[in-house]
N, C-alpha and C positions, 0 to 999 in steps of 0.2 A: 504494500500500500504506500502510494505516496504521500508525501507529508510538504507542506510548504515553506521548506527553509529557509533562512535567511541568507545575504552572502558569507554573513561573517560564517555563519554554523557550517556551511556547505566548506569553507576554505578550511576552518580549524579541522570537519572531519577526513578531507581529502590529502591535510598536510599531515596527519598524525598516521593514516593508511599507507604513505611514503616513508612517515619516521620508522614504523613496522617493519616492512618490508625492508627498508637499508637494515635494519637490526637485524631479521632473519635470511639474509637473504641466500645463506647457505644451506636453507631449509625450504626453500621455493626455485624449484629449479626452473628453468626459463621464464621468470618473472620478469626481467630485464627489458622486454618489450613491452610490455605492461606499463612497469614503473616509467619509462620515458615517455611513453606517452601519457598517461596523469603528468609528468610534471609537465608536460607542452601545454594539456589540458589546462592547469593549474593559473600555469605562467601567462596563458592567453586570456584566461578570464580576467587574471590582476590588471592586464592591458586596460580591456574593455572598462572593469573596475573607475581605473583612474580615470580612462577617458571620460567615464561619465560623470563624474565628480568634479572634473575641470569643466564642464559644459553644464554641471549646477552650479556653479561660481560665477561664468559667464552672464549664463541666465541671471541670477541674481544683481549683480554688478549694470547688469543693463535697464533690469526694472528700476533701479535705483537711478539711476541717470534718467530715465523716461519722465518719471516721478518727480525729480528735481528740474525738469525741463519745461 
């Protein structure tokens, strides 16, 4: 079932499923393609992440200026 996470919860559980796996990784044989792809996974969301966060700043920065105009 799925459940609607949040970014943070979705990143802490994706980055501790990585911490796992480097910890056992002599106990998961051909994990190796797995694990780089989560961290591509990982790394492409944190992109997306900030982009969005810089474009609610923007946003904000511009209402502000509208407002004072």
């Amino acid at each position: 079932m799925f459940t609607n996470s949040s970014f943070a919860d979705v990143t802490r559980d994706w980055g501790g499923l990585l911490a796992a796996v480097k910890e056992h990784a002599g106990l998961l044989p051909n994990v190796e393609l797995h694990q780089e792809e989560l961290e591509k996974a990982l790394a492409g969301i944190q992109i997306l992440k900030d982009r969005q966060d810089s474009f609610r700043a923007t946003k904000q920065r511009t209402t502000q200026e509208l407002q004072e105009a």
